[in-house]
Legacy VTK file of the C-alpha trace (Angstrom):
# vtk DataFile Version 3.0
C-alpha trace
ASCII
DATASET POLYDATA
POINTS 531 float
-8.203 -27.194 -31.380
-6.282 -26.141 -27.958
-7.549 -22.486 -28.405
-10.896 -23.186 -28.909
-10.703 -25.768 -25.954
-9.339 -22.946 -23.546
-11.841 -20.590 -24.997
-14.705 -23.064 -24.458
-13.678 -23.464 -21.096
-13.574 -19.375 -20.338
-17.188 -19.087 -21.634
-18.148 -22.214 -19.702
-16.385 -20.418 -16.671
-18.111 -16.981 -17.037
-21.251 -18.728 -17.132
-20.366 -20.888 -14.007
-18.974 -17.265 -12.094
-21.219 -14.299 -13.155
-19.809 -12.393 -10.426
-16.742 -11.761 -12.161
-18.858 -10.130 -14.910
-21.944 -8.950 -13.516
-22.759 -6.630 -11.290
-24.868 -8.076 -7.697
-27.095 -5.772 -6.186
-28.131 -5.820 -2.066
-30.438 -8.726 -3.222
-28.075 -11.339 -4.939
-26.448 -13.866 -3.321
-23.624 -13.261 -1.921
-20.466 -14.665 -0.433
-20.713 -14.720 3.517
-17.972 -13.903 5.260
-19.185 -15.290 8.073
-20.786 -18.628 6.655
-18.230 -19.784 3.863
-17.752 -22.917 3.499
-14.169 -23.801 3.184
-13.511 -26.562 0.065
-10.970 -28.900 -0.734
-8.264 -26.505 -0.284
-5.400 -29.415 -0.702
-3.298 -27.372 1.960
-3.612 -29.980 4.659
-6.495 -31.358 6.693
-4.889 -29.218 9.976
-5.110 -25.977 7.937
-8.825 -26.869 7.604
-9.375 -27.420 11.244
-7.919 -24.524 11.790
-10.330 -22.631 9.481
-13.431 -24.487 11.176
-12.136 -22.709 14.502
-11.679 -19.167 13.141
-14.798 -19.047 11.984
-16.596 -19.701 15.358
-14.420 -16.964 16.788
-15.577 -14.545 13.608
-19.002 -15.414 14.957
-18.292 -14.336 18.011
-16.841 -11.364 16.813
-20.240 -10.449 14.966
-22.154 -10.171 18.081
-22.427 -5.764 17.659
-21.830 -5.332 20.994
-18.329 -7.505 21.763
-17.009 -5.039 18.105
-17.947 -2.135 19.796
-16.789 -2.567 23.535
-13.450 -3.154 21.806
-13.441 -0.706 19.347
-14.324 1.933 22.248
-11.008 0.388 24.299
-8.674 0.844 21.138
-10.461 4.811 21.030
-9.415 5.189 25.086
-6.167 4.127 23.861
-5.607 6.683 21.085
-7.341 9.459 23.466
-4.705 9.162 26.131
-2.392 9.009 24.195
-3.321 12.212 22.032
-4.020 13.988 25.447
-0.626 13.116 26.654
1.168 13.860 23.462
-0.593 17.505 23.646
0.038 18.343 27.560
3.719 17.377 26.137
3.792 19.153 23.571
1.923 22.613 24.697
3.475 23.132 27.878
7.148 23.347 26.758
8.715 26.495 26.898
10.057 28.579 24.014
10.655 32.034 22.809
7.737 33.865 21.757
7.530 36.550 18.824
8.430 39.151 21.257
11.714 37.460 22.493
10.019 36.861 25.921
10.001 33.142 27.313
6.854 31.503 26.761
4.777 28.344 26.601
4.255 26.697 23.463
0.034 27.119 23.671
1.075 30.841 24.742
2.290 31.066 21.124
-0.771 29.775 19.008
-2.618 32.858 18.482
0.414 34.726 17.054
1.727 31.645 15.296
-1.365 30.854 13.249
-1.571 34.920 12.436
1.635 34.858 10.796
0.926 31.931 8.539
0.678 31.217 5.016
-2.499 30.865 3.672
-1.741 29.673 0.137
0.693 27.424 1.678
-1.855 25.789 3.933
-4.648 25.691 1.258
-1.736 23.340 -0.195
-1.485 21.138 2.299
-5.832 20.702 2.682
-5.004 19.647 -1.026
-2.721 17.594 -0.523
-4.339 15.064 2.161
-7.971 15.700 0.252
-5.678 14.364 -2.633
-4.970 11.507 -0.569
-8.265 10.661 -0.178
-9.130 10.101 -3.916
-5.857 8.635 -4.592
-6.132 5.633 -1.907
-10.049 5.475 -3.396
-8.666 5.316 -7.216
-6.383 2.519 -6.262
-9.108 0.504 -5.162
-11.819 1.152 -8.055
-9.361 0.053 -10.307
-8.923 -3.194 -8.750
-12.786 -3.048 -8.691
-12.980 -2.330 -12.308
-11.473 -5.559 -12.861
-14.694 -7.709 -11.511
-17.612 -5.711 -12.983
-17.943 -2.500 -14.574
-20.844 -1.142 -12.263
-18.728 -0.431 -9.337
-18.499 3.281 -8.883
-15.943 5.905 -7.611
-17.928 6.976 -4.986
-18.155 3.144 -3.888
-14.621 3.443 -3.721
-14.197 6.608 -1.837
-16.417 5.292 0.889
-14.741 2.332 0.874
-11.349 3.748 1.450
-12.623 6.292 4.140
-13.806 3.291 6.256
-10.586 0.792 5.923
-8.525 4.036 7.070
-10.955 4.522 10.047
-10.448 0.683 10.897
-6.868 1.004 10.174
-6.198 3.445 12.486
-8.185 2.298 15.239
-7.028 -1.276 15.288
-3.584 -2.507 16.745
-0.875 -2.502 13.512
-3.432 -1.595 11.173
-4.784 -5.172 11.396
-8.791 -4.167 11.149
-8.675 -2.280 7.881
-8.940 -4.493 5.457
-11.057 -7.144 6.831
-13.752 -3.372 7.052
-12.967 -2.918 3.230
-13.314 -6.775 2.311
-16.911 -6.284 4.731
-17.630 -3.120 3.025
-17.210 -4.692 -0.426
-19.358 -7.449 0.669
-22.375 -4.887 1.002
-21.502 -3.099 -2.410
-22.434 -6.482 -4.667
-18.409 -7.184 -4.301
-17.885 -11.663 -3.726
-15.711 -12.432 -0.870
-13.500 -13.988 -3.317
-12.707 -11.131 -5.643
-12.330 -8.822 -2.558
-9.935 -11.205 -1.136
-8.098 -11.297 -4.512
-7.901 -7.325 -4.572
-6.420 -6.531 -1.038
-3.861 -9.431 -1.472
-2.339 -8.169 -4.882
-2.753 -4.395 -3.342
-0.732 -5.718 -0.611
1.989 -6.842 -3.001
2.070 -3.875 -5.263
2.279 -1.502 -2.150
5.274 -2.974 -0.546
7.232 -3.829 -3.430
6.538 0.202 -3.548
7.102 1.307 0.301
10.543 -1.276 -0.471
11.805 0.815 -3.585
11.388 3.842 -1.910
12.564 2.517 1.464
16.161 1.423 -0.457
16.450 4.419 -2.573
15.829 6.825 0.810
18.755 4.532 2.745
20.665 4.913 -0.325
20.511 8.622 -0.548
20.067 9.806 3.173
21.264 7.341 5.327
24.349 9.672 6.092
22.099 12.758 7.030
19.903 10.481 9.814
23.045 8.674 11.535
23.441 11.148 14.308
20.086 11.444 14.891
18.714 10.282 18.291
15.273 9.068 18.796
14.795 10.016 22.678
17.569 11.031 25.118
17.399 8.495 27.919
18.699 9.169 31.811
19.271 7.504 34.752
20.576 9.157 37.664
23.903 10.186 36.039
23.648 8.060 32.870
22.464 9.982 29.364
21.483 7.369 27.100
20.583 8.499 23.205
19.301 5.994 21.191
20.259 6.265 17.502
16.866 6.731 15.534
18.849 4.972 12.592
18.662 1.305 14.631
15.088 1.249 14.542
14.712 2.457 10.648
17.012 -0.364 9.366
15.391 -3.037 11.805
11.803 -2.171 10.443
12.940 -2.005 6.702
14.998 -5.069 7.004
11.875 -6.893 8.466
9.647 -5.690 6.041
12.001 -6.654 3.081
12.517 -10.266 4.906
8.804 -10.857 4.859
8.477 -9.900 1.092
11.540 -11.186 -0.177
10.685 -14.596 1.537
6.998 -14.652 0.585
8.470 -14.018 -2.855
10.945 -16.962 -3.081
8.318 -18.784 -1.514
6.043 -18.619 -4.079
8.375 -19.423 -6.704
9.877 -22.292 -5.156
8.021 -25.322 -3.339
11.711 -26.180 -2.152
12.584 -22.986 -1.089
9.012 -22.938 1.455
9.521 -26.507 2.712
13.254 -25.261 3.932
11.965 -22.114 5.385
8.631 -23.846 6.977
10.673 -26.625 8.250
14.195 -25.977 8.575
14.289 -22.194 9.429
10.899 -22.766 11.536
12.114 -25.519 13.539
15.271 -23.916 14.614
13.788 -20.627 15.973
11.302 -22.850 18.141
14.201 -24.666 19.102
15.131 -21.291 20.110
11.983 -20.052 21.566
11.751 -17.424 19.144
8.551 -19.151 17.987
5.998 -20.419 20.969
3.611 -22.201 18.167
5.640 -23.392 14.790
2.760 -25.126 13.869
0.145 -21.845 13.827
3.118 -20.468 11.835
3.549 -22.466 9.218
-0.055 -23.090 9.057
0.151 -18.756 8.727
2.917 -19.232 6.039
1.521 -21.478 4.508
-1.535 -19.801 3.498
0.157 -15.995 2.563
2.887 -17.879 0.262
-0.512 -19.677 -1.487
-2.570 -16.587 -1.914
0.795 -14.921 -2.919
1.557 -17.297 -5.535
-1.691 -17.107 -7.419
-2.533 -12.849 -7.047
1.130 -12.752 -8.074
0.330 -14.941 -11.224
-2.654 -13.071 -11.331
-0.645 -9.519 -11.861
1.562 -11.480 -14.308
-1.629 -11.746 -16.568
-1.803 -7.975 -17.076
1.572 -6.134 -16.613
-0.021 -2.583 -17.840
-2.507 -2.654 -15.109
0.175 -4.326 -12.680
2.276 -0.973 -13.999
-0.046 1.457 -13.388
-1.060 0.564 -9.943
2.808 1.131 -9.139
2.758 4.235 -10.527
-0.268 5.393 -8.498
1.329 3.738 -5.535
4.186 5.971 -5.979
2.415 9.480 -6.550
0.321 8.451 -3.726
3.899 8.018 -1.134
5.075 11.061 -2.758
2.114 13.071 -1.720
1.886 11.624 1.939
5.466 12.318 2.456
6.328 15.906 1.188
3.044 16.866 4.172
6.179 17.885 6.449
7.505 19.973 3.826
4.417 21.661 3.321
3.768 22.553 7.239
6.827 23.561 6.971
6.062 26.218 4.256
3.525 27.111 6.105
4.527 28.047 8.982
7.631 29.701 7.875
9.807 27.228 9.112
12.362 27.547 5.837
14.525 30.476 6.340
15.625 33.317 3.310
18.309 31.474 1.515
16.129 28.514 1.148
13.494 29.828 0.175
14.882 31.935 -2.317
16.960 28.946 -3.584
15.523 26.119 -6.252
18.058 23.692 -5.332
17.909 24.431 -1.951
13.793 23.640 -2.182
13.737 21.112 -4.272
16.671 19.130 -1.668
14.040 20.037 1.069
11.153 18.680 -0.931
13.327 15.249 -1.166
14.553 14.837 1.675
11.036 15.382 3.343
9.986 12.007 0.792
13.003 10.611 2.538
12.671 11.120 6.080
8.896 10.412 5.821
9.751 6.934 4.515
11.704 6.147 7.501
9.352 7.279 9.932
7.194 4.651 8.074
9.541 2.028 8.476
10.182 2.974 12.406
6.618 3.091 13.534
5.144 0.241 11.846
7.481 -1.697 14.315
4.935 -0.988 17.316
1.470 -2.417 16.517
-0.214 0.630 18.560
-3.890 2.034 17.281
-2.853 4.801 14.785
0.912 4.813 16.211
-0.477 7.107 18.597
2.649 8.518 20.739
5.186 6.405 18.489
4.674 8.751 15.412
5.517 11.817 17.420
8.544 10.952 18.945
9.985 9.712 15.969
8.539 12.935 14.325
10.198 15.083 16.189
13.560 13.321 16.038
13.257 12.918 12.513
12.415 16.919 11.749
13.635 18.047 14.801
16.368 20.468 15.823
19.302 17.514 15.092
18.483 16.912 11.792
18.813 20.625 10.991
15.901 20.228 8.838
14.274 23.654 9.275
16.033 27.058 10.059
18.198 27.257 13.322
15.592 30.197 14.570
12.387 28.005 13.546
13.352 25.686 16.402
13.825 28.200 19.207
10.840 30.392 18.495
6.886 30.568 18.196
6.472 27.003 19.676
8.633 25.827 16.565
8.896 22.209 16.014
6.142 21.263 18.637
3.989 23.337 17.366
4.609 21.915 13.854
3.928 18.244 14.840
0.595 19.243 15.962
-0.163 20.596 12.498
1.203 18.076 10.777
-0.595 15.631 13.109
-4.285 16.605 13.084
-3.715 17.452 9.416
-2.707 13.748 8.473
-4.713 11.637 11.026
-6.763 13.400 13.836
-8.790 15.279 11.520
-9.095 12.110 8.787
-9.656 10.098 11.692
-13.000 11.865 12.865
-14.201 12.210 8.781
-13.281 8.460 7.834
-14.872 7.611 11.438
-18.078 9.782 10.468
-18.361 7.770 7.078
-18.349 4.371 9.124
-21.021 5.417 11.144
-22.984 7.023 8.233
-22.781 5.228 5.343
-25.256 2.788 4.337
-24.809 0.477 1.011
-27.602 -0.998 -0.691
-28.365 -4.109 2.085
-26.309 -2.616 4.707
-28.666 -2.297 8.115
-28.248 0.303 10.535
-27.464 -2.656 13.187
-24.422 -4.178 10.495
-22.860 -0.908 10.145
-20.357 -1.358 12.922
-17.615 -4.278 11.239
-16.943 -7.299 13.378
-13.735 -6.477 14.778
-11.109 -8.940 12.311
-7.298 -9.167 12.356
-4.503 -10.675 10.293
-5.586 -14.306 11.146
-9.220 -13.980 10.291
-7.809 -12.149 7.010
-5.990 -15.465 6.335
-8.862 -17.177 6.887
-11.176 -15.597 4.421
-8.015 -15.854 2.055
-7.889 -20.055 2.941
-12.049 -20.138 2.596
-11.774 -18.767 -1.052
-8.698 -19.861 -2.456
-10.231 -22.735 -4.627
-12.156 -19.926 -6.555
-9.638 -17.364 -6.847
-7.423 -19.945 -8.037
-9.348 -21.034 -10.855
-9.749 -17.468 -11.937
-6.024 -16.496 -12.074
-4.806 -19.642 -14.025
-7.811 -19.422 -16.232
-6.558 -15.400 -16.967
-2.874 -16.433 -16.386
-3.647 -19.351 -19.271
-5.554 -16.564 -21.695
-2.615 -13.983 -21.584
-0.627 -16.730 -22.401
-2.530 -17.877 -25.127
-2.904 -14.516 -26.668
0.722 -14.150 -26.456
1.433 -17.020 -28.546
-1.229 -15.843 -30.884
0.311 -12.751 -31.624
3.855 -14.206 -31.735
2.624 -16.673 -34.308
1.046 -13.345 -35.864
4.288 -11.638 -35.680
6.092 -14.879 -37.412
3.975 -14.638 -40.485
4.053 -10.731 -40.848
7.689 -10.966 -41.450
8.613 -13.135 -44.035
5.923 -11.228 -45.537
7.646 -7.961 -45.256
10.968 -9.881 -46.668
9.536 -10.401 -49.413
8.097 -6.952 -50.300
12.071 -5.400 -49.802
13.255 -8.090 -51.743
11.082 -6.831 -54.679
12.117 -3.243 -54.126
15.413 -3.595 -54.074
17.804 -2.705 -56.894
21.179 -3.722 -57.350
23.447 -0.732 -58.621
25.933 -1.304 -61.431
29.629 -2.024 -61.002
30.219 0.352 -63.356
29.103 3.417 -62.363
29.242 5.224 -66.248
26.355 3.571 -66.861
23.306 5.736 -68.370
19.780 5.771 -67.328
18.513 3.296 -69.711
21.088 0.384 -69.334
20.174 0.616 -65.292
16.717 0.841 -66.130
17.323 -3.096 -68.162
18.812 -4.146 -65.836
16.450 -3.751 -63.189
13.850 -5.036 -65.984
15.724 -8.216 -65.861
16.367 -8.405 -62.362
12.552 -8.589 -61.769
11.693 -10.816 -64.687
14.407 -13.586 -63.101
12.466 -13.084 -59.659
LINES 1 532
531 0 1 2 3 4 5 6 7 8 9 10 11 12 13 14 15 16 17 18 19 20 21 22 23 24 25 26 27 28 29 30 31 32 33 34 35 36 37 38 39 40 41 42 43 44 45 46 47 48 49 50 51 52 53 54 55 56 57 58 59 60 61 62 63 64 65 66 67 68 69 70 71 72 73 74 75 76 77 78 79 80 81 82 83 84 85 86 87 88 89 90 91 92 93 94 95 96 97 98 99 100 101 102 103 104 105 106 107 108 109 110 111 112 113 114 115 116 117 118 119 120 121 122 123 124 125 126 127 128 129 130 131 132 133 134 135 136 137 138 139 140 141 142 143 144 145 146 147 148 149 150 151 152 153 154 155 156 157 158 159 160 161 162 163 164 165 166 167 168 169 170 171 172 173 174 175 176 177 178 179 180 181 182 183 184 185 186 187 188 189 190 191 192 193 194 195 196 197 198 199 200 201 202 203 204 205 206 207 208 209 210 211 212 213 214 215 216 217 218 219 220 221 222 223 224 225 226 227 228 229 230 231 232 233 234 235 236 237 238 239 240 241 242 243 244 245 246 247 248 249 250 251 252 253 254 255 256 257 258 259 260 261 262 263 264 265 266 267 268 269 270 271 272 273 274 275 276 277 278 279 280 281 282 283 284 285 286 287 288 289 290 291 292 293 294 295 296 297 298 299 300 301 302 303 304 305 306 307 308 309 310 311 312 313 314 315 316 317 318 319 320 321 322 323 324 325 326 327 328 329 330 331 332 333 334 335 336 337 338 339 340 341 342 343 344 345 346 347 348 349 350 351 352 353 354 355 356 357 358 359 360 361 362 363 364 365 366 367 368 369 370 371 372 373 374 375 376 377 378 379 380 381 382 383 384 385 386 387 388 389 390 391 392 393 394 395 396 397 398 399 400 401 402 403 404 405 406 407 408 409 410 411 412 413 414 415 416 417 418 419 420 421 422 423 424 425 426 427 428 429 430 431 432 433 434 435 436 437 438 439 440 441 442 443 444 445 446 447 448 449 450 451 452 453 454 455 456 457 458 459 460 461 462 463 464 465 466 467 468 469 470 471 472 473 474 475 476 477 478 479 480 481 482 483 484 485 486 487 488 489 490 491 492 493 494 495 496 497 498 499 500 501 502 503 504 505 506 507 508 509 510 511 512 513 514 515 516 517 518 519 520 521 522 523 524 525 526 527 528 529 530
């Protein structure tokens, strides 16, 4: 009677949602981001007040022309930047081919003569790779919602939330662009909401297993490295690159760790949002504990029902990890492959499986902890913060490439370049092509530049549908359940069933072991008779 109860209530559900199911075209009605109305969300009348006042600033924020004043500051930004990085960069000195001292630009010509071609066609793979990876990762989600979203959805999708990513302070635009892109493709606000939060948790429990296994294995080789040489007057000052690394994984494995608990344990949150809160304002660590727990608040909620939501289907929950991971893998071995293809490597190595192969890792490894020390500045794109620690990282200290790589043909500076306009720069201008092009059924011309959003307004769409996501995930959480019991009850009855068949086939062999054919054949006669 439970079962069908629970079953009842799916159908009735299904009926109730038919966006989960069906597909909604430019016409249906849709979710507004801008004009939810948030529910009974039973997080606290304050949390709601602060809803009501995000959403007049989201309405600001739709005004076209407030999006794209700032969204033209945060380019400036990135330009400068980019412009500074390359006067840097180019008008170092170095020895060229010829053994005469030159300037890096000086060396272009001959240094993209001598390259390797198939080498270089490997890296073009790699980041177009990259590009349907990040898009597979979120069609799958998709998939989960309706069957009618398509790959090419996806891809566009992606394309954009990079664009947004990288043009937005700490990468805080991007998904609030996929959640609005979504929105256009017949996706609900809710179920886009629900796919960028358990992304979210997949990816860093991801980024933290690779983070720990990279400290693990190469802490040792980065400890002398320095980030920037520092002086005043007489002073040299070299700042270890190794302080910032374990401050930005540490942080990142704090947040997770404690949103984890968090959501596990009501206890656990209250001591955190009260004790641990109250202290650092005490402190003045914190300027507004109450906007913070309101922000915890909310991310340990949405947490604690994608995370049950995950639960409900471990072999999807599996192989979004493992896509996670190829996808890491294939961003970070891009050094190694400018490296190939500029000859950076010298003889031995190349010549040398081990030696390639310790190359190949250790570019996985280093990449990770540029990861972890540039996502500690909330910059657009990390623009200026991803060199330097670039060329710490790979540079002449860390002995990663040949001794002679460094000191000739523009070496390491000219590397960076490549591997800069290879893995953003040149992504940078496609994805921001795609934003300006694309156009999804019910998508306007004048709605194709995204109201600039952030982390907060993020939360807020996260608050506004919460009711409705959570309904969903204990109503699959419930159903996984349920069809675990079913098959355990399944599995009960299958094997007394299978008892009994080897009890049948069993026969007892005589004591004595002279015994002929026939008398054994009796006597398994009567063995069968007495069962």
């Amino acid at each position: 009677m439970d079962n069908e109860r629970e079953t009842k209530e799916i159908i009735e559900h299904k009926e109730k949602n038919p966006a989960e199911t069906k597909y909604f075209d430019g016409n249906s009605p849709l979710v507004d981001i801008e004009n939810v109305e948030p529910g009974e969300q039973n997080l606290g009348e304050s949390i709601q007040e602060d809803v009501r006042e995000e959403k007049k600033e989201i309405s600001e924020k739709k005004n076209p022309k407030n999006s794209l004043f700032k969204y033209l500051i945060y380019l400036g930004i990135i330009l400068i930047i980019t412009a500074c990085v390359l006067w840097y960069n180019l008008t170092r000195e170095t020895i060229g081919l010829n053994g005469e001292t030159v300037l890096v630009y000086e060396t272009i010509g001959d240094v993209a003569a001598n390259t390797n071609i198939w080498y270089f066609l490997l890296l073009i793979l790699s980041v177009v790779f990259g590009f349907f990876i990040s898009a597979l990762i979120i069609w799958c989600f998709a998939r989960l919602y309706t069957k009618h979203y398509k790959m090419h959805q996806a891809v566009a999708n992606s394309l954009i939330g990079a664009f947004y990513s990288a043009i937005t302070p700490g990468s805080s635009g991007g998904q609030f662009a996929q959640v609005y892109v979504f929105k256009k493709q017949g996706m609900p606000v809710s179920n886009s909401a629900s796919i960028f939060v358990m992304s979210f948790i997949v990816y860093q429990v991801c980024l933290i297993a690779f983070g720990l296994i990279s400290l693990i294995t190469s802490f040792s080789a980065i400890a002398n490295i320095n980030v920037v040489p520092i002086t005043i007057g007489d002073v040299n000052i070299n700042i270890p690159i190794w302080i910032f690394i374990l401050f930005g994984f540490a942080l990142n494995l704090i947040v997770i760790a404690a949103l984890f608990f968090m959501s596990l344990s009501r206890r656990f949150q209250n001591f955190i949002c009260n004790g641990v809160i109250g202290i650092l304002a005490k402190l003045k660590i914190i300027k507004n504990p109450d906007e913070t727990r309101k922000s915890i608040r909310i991310q340990v909620e949405n947490y604690r029902i994608e995370f049950r939501r995950l639960q409900s289907n471990l072999a999807f929950t599996g192989l979004i990890f493992l896509i996670y991971c190829i996808s890491l893998i294939n961003t970070n071995i891009q050094p190694f492959l400018c490296g190939l293809a500029l000859n950076a490597f010298d003889a031995e190595t190349m010549s040398n499986a081990g030696l390639m192969f310790q190359k190949f890792y250790e570019s996985v490894a280093y990449s990770n902890f540029h990861q972890m020390a540039t996502g500690l500045l909330p910059l657009p794109g990390s623009a200026g913060v991803s060199e330097i620690v670039f060329g710490s990282l790979f540079g002449p200290t860390s002995h990663y490439f040949s001794d002679s790589f460094y000191t000739t043909g523009g070496g390491i500076n000219i590397l960076l370049l490549l591997w800069r306009f290879m893995t953003f720069y040149i992504p940078f201008i496609i994805n921001g092509v795609v934003a300006a092009t694309y156009k999804s059924r019910g998508m306007p011309v004048s709605e194709r530049i995204v109201p600039v959003g952030n982390k907060k307004t993020m939360l807020t769409i996260q608050l506004e549908t919460y009711n409705e996501r959570k309904e969903t995930s204990d109503i699959a959480y419930s159903t996984r359940v349920m069809e675990r019991k079913e098959l355990l009850q399944k599995m009960k009855l299958i094997k007394p069933k299978l008892k009994n068949k080897k009890s049948t086939k069993i026969i007892k062999k005589p004591a004595n072991p002279e015994l002929n054919n026939n008398e054994t054949e009796n006597l398994s006669d009567k063995e069968e008779g007495e069962n």
